[in-house]
C-alpha positions as CSV (number, residue, x, y, z in Angstrom):
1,X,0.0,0.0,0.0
2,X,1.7,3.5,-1.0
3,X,3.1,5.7,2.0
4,X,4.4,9.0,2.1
5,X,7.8,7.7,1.2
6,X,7.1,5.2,-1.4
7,X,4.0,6.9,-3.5
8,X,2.7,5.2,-6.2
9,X,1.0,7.3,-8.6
10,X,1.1,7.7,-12.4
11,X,2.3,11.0,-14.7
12,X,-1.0,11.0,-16.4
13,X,-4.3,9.3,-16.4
14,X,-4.5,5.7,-17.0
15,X,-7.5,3.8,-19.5
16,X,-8.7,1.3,-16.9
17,X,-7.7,-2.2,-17.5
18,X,-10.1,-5.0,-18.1
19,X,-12.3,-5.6,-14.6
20,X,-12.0,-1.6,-13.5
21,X,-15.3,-0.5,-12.2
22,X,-15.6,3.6,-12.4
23,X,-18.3,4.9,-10.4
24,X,-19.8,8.3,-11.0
25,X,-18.3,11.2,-8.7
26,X,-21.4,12.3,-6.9
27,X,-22.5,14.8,-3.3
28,X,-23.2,10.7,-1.5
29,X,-19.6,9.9,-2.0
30,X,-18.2,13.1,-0.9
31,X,-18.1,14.9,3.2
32,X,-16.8,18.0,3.8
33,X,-17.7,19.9,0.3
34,X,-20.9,22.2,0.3
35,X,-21.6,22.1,-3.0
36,X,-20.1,20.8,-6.2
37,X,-19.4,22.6,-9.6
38,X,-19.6,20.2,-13.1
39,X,-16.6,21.4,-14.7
40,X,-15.3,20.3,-18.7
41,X,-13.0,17.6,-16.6
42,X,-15.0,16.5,-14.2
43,X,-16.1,18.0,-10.6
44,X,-15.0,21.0,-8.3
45,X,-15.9,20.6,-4.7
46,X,-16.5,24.3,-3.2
47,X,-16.7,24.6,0.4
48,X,-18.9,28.2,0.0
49,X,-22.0,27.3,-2.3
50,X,-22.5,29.6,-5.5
51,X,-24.8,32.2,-3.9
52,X,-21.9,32.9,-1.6
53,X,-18.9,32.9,-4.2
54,X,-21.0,35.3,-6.5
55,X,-21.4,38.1,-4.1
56,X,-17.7,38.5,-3.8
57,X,-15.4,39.9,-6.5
58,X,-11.9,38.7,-3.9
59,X,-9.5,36.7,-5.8
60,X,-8.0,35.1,-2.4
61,X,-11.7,34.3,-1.1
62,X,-12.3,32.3,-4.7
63,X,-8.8,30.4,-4.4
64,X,-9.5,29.4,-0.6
65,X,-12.6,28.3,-1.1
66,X,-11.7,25.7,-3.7
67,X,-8.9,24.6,-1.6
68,X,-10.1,20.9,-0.7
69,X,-9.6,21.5,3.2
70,X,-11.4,18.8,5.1
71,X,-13.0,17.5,1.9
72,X,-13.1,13.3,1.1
73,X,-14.3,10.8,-0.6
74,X,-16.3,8.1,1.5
75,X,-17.1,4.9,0.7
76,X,-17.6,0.7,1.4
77,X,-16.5,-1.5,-1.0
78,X,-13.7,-4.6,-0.8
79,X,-11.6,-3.6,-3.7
80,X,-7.9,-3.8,-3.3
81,X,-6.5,-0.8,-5.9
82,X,-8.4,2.7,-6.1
83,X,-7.6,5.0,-8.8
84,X,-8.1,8.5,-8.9
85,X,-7.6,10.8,-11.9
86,X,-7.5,14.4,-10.7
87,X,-6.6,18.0,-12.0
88,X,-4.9,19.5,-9.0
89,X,-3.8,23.3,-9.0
90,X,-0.8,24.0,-6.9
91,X,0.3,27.7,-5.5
92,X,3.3,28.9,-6.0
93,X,5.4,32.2,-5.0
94,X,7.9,34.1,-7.5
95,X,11.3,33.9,-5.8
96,X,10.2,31.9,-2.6
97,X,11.1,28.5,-2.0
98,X,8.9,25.7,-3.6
99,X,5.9,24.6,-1.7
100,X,5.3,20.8,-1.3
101,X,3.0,19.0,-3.4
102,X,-0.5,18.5,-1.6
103,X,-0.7,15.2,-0.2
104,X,-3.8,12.4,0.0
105,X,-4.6,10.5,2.6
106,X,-5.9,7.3,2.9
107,X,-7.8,6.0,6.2
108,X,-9.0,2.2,6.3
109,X,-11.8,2.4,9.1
110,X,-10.8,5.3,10.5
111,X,-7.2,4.6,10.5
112,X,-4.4,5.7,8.4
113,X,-3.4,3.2,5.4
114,X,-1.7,5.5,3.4
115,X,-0.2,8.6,1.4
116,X,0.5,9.7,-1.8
117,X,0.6,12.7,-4.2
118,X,-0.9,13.6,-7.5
119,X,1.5,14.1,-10.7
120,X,1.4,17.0,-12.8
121,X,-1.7,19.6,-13.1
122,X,-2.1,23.4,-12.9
123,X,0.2,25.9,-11.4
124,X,-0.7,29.3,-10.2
125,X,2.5,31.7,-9.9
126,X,1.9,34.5,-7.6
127,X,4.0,37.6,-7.7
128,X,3.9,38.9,-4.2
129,X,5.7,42.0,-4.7
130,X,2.6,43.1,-7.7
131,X,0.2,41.1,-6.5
132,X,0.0,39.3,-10.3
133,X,-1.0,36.0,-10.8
134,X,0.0,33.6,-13.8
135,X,-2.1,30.4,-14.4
136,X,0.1,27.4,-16.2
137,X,-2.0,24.9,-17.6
138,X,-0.8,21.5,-17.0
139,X,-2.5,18.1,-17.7
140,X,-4.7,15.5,-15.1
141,X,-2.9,12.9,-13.0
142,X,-3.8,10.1,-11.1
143,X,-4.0,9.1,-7.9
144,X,-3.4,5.4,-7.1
145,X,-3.8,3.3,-3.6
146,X,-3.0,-0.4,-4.1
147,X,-2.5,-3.7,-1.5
148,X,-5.4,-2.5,0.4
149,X,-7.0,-5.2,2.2
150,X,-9.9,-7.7,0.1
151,X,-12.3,-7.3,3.0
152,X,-15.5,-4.9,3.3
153,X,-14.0,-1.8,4.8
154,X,-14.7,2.0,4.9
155,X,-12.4,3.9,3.0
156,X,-11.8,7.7,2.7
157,X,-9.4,9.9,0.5
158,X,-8.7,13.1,2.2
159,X,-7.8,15.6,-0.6
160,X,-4.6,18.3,-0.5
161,X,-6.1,21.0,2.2
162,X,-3.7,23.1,0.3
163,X,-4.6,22.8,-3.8
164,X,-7.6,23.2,-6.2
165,X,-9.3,20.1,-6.9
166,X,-10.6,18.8,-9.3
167,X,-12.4,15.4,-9.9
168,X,-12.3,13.5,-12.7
169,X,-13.0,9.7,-12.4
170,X,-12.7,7.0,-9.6
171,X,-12.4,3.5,-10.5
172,X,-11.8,0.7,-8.7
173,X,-11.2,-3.2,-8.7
174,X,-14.5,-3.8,-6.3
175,X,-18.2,-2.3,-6.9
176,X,-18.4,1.0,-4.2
177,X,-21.1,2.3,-2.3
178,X,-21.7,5.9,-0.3
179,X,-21.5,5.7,3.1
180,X,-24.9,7.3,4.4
181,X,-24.1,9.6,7.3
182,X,-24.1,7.7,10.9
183,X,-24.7,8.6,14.1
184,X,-21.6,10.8,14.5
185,X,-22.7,14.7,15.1
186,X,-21.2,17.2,12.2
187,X,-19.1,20.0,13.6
188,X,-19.1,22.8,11.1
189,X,-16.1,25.1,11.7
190,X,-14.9,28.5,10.1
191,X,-11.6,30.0,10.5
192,X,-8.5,31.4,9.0
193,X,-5.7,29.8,7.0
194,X,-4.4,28.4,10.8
195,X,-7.8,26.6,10.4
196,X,-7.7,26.1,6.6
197,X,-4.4,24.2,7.5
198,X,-1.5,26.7,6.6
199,X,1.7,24.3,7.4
200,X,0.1,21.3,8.8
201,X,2.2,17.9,7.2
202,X,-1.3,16.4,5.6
203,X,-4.8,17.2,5.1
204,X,-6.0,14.8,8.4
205,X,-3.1,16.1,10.4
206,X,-4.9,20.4,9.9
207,X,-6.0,21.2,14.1
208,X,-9.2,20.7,12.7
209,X,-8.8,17.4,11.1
210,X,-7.0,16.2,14.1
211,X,-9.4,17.6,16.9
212,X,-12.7,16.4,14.8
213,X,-10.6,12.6,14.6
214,X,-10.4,13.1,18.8
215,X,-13.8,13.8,19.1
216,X,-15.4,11.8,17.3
217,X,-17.0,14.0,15.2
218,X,-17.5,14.3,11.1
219,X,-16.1,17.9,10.4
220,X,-17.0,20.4,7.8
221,X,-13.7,22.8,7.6
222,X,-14.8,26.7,6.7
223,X,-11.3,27.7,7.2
224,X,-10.6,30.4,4.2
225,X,-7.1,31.4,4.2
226,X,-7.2,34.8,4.5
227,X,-10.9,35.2,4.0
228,X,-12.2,34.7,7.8
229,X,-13.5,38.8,7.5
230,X,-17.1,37.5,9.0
231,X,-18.9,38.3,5.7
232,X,-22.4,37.6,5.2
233,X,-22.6,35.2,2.8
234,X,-20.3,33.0,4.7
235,X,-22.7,33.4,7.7
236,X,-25.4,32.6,5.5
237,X,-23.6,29.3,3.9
238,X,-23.1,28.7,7.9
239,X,-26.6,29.3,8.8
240,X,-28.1,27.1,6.1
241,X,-25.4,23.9,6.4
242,X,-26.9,21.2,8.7
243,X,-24.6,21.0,12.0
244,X,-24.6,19.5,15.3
245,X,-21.8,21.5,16.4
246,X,-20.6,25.1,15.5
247,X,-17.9,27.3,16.2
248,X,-15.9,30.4,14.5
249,X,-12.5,31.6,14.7
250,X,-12.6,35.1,14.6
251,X,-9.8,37.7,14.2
252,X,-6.9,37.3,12.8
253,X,-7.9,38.4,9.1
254,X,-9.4,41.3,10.5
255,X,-6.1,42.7,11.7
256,X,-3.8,41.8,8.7
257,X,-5.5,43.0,6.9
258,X,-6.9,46.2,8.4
259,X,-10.2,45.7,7.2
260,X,-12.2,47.0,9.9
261,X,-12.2,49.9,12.9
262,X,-13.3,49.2,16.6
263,X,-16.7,50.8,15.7
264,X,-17.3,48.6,13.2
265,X,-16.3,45.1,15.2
266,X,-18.7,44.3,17.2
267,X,-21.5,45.2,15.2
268,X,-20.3,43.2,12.7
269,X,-19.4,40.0,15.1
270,X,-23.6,40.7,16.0
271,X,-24.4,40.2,12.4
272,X,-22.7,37.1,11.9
273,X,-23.4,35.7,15.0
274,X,-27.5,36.2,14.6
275,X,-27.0,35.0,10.9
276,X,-25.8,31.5,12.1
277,X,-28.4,31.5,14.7
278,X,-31.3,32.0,12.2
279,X,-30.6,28.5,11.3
280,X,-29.5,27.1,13.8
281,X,-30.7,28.7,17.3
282,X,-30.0,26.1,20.0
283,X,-27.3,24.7,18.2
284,X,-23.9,24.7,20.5
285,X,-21.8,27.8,19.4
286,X,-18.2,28.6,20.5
287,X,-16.4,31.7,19.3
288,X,-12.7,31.3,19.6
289,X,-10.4,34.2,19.6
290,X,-6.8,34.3,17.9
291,X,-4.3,32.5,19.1
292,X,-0.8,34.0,19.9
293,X,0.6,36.1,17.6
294,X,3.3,38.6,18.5
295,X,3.8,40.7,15.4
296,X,0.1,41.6,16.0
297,X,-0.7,41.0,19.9
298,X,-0.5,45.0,20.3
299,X,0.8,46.3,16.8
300,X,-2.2,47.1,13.7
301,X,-2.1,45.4,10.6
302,X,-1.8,45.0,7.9
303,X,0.9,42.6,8.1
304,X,3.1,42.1,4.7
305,X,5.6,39.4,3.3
306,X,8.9,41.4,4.2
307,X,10.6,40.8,0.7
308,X,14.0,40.5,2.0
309,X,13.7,37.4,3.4
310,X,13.0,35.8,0.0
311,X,16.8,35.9,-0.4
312,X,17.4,33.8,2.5
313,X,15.0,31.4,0.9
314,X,12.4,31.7,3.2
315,X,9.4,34.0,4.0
316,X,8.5,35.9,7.1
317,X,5.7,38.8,7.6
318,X,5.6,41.7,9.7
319,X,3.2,44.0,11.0
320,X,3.1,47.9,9.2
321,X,0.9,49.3,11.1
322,X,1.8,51.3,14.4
323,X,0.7,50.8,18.0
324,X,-0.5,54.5,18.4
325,X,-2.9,54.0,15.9
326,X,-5.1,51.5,18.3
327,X,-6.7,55.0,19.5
328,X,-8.0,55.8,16.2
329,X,-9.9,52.4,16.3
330,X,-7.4,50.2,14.7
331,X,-7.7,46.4,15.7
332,X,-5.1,44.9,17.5
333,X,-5.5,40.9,18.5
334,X,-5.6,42.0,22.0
335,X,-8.5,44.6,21.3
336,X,-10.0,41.9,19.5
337,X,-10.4,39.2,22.4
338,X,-11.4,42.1,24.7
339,X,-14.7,42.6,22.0
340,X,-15.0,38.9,21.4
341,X,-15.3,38.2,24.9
342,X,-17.5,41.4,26.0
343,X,-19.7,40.3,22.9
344,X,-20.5,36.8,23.9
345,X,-20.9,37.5,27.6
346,X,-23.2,40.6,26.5
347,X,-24.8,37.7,24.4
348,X,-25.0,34.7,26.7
349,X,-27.3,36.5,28.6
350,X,-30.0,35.4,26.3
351,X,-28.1,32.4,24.9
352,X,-27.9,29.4,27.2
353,X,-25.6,27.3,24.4
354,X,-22.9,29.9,23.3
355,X,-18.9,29.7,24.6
356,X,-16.0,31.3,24.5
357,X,-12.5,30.4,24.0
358,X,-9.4,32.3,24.4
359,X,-7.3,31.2,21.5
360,X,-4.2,31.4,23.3
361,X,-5.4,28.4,25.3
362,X,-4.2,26.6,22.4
363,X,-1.3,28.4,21.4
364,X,0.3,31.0,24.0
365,X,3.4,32.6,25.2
366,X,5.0,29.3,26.5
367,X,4.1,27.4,23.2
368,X,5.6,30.1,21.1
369,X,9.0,29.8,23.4
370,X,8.9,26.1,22.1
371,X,7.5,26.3,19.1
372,X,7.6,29.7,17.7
373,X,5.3,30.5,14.3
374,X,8.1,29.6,11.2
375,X,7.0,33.2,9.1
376,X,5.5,35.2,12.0
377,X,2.0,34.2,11.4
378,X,1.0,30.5,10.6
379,X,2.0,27.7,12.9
380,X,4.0,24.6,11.6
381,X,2.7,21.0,11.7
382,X,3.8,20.0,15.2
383,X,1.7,23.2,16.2
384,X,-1.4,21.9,14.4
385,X,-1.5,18.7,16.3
386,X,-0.9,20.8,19.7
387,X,-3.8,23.1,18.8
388,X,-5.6,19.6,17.6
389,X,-5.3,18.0,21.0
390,X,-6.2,20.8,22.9
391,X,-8.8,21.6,21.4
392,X,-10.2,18.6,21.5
393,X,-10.1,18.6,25.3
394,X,-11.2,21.6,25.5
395,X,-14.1,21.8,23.6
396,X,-15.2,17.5,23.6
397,X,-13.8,17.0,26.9
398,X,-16.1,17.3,29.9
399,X,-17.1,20.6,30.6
400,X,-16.4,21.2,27.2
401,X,-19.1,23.5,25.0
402,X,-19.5,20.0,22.7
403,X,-19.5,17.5,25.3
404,X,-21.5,14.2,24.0
C-alpha cells in the first residue's frame, strides 16, 4: 500500500484495464464539500456554495474556497486498488522556496493506510511584490492506492487541504457504495488559513482534522485562508449547512488585513453571530479568539511578506501598522479578544448554548518559546496537532461547549 515515502501514482491518467469498475463522482460519495461545480473535466468541490462565491469579487476568497480543506471521498467497498484521476492546482510564489506538493490520505476504518501525491496539473504563480498572478495549464494525474485489504472496509481519501481540486473519475477493482451519514454529530467550523491548514504535514493532520478525529466527530472545515472577515454570505452558507456543532475563529484576518475599525467590530461580530443563529438557534456555538501572535498582539495590521527574506530562501511577515494608531480604532489581536469576549458575555445572557475560547489556550506565550510560528503568522505541523489535542479537550472533553 503506497506511503508518504514510497507513493505510487502515475504522470498521467491511465484507461482502466479490463475488470476496473468507475463509479460516478457524486454529493453521496463526498463529506466535507458544500456544494459541487460540473466542470469540462469532471467535478469541483467548493466549500462556500454559488450564492456565496457570486457576491464576492476577492480573488483570495475564490482560491480558498476551492482549496479541498477537510474535503473526502467516502465509501464501502472490498476492492484492493483505487484510482483516482485528478486535476490538482498548486500555489506557488515568485522567488520563494517551492511549496510541497499537496498530499492524499488514505484512512482504512478510521485509521491511516496510506499517502501519496498527485502528478502534474495546474500551477498558479503569484507575484507577491505586484500582486499578479499567472495560471500554467498542466495536464490531469492520477492518484493510485494499491495492496489494500480484500475485506468490506470503509475507506476515505482526504484531498490536498492546500490545492484546487478537481475530480475527474474513480475506478476501482470492487463495486463501491456511499457511506450514508451515521450517528456521528457534524461539527461545522470556520476559521483562517491556521484553520484552513496553513503548514500542517497532511490534510488529516490540519488542528481541525485532528481535533474532529479526537472527538469523534464528522467535520465540515470553513477555514478560508485569508478570507475569515465575517462576511455575510459565509454566515449565511453557515446558517443554512446542517450542524450539530458550530464554532468560528474570529480575528486574525481582521487585523492583517486592516479591514475594519473598533466601531465597526462588534457590530459586525452581531451580524454574523445572529446570521448563524437564524438557522440554527440552540445549536452549540463557540467563538474562539486568535491564538498567539506577537507581530500583532498590540501592533495594527496589515501585516506584509517582508521581501528581503526571499533571499534567504524563506518568508516571514511583519506587522506595518503602528501601536498608536489603536486609539484611532485600529484592531489589534488583544483589542480583539477584549470585544470577542465582552460580545458573547453581553450575548449569553440570552443564549444558554454559546462559549467562549481564548485562543491562546491553544497556542500562548509558553508554546511560542517552544514552538515559535516559522514566518511570523502560521503555525508549523507540530503546532497543528498541539492546537488539535487541545482543542479537543477543550471543547469534547467534559465541561467542554461540545461534550457528548
Amino acid at each position: 500500500m503506497s506511503t508518504p515515502h514510497d507513493p505510487v501514482n502515475g504522470s498521467s491518467p491511465t484507461s482502466p484495464a479490463e475488470g476496473w469498475i468507475t463509479t460516478p463522482l457524486t454529493e453521496e460519495l463526498l463529506r466535507g464539500a458544500l456544494e459541487l461545480e460540473r466542470t469540462a473535466q469532471g467535478v469541483q468541490p467548493h466549500r462556500l456554495p454559488a450564492r456565496a462565491r457570486a457576491q464576492s469579487t476577492d480573488g483570495q476568497l475564490a482560491m480558498a474556497e476551492a482549496q479541498t480543506s477537510g474535503v473526502r471521498l467516502v465509501l464501502r467497498t472490498r476492492a484492493t486498488a483505487v484510482e483516482l484521476d485528478v486535476l490538482r492546482t498548486k500555489m506557488a510564489y515568485e522567488g520563494a522556496p517551492p511549496r510541497p506538493d499537496g498530499l492524499y490520505d488514505l484512512l482504512i476504518d478510521g485509521e491511516p493506510a496510506g499517502q501519496t501525491r498527485a502528478p502534474d496539473g495546474n500551477v498558479l504563480l503569484m507575484n507577491m511584490a505586484t500582486g499578479s498572478a499567472e495560471l500554467r495549464p498542466g495536464p490531469v494525474g492520477t492518484v493510485r492506492f494499491t495492496g489494500l485489504p480484500g475485506r468490506d472496509k470503509r475507506v476515505e481519501i482526504w484531498l490536498p487541504h492546500n490545492e484546487m481540486t478537481q475530480l475527474v473519475a474513480l475506478r476501482t477493482d470492487a463495486s463501491v457504495t456511499p457511506v450514508a451519514p451515521g450517528d456521528r454529530r457534524v461539527w461545522l467550523h470556520h476559521g483562517s488559513s491556521i484553520s484552513h491548514g496553513s503548514d500542517a504535514a497532511s490534510p488529516t493532520t490540519t488542528w481541525p482534522a485532528l481535533a474532529a478525529s479526537l472527538g469523534g466527530v464528522d467535520l465540515v472545515n470553513l477555514g478560508l485562508s485569508g478570507s475569515a472577515l465575517l462576511d455575510p454570505f459565509t454566515a449565511r452558507a453557515m446558517r443554512d449547512t446542517p450542524a450539530d456543532l458550530i464554532s468560528v475563529k474570529i480575528g486574525i484576518n481582521l487585523v492583517n488585513t486592516d479591514l475594519l475599525r473598533l466601531r465597526a467590530f462588534a457590530p459586525a461580530v452581531h451580524g454574523f453571530l445572529d446570521m448563524i443563529r437564524d438557522g440554527h438557534p440552540t445549536t452549540p456555538l463557540l467563538v474562539v479568539s486568535p491564538i498567539l501572535c506577537p507581530i500583532h498582539e498590540d501592533t495594527p495590521g496589515p501585516s506584509l511578506p517582508d521581501l528581503s527574506t526571499l533571499d534567504e530562501g524563506r518568508l516571514r511577515f511583519t506587522a506595518m501598522g503602528d501601536p498608536e494608531e489603536r486609539a484611532t480604532g485600529k484592531l489589534t489581536l488583544n483589542v480583539v479578544r477584549e470585544e470577542l469576549a465582552r460580545v458573547v458575555r453581553q450575548r449569553a445572557a440570552d443564549d444558554p448554548y454559546l462559549r467562549y475560547l481564548d485562543g491562546r489556550e491553544l497556542y500562548g506565550e509558553a508554546d511560542h518559546t517552544e514552538l515559535p510560528l516559522p514566518d511570523a503568522l502560521h503555525p508549523d505541523a507540530a503546532t497543528h496537532r498541539r492546537m488539535g489535542e487541545r482543542f479537543a479537550e477543550l471543547a469534547f472533553g467534559a465541561d467542554g461547549p461540545f461534550t457528548g
